[in-house]
N, C-alpha and C positions, 0 to 999 in steps of 0.2 A: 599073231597080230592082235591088237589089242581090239574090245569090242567094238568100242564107240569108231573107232576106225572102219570097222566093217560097214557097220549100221550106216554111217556117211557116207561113203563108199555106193552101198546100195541106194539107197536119197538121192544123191546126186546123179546116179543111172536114171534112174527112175521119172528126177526132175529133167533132162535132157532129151529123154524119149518123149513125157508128155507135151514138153512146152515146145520141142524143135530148137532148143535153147541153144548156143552158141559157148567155149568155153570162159570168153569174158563172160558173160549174161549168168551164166553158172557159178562161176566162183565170184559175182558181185551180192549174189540172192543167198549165197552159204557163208558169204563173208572169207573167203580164202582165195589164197592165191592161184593165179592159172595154172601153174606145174603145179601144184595140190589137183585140182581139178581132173589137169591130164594123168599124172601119176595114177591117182584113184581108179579111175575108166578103165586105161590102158593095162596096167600088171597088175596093180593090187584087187580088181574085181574077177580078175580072171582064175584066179584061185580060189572066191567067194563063190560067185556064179557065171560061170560061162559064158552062157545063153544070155543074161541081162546084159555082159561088157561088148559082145559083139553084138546088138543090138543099139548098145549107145555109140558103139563105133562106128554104124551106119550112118548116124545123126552127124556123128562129129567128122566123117568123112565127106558127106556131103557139104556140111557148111563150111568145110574146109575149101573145095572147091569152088565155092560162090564167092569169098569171100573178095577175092578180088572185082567182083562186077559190085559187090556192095559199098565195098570202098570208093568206085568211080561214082554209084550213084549218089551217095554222102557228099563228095567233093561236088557234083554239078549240082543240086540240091545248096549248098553252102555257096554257090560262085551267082546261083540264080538270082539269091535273099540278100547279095548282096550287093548286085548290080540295081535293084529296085528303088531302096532309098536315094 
C-alpha cells in the first residue's frame, strides 16, 4: 500500500475519534468520498493499526445507529422554520 494512503488512512481515524465525526462529515473535511472514508476505517486501517480502526469503528458504529433519530430531528427542525413564515 502506498504511503500517502496510509498516512490518510490514519488522519481520518484519528479525525473521527476526535471530533465524533460522522462519515459524511469526514470525507467532506478530507475532501473524498464516503466509500474512500469507509474503505480506509474498515480494511485498509486494519492492517496499518488495529487498535486505531476498531476504535474508529466504535465512533462509526454508534453514529451509525443514531443516525436515524437525526434524520427525524433534521426533518421536524426543517417542517418547524417552515411553518413560521
Amino acid at each position: 500500500m502506498k504511503e500517502y494512503i496510509e498516512e490518510r488512512a490514519i488522519n481520518i481515524a484519528n479525525y473521527i475519534i476526535e471530533q465524533n465525526a460522522t462519515v459524511r462529515q469526514t470525507a467532506k473535511e478530507f475532501g473524498i468520498s464516503k466509500s474512500t472514508v469507509h474503505k480506509d476505517v474498515t480494511e485498509r486501517l486494519m492492517t496499518i493499526n488495529p487498535t486505531l480502526a476498531k476504535s474508529a469503528r466504535k465512533v462509526l458504529d454508534v453514529n451509525k445507529s443514531e443516525r436515524h433519530i437525526r434524520g427525524g430531528l433534521a426533518t421536524r427542525e426543517k417542517y418547524l422554520h417552515s411553518h413560521e413564515c
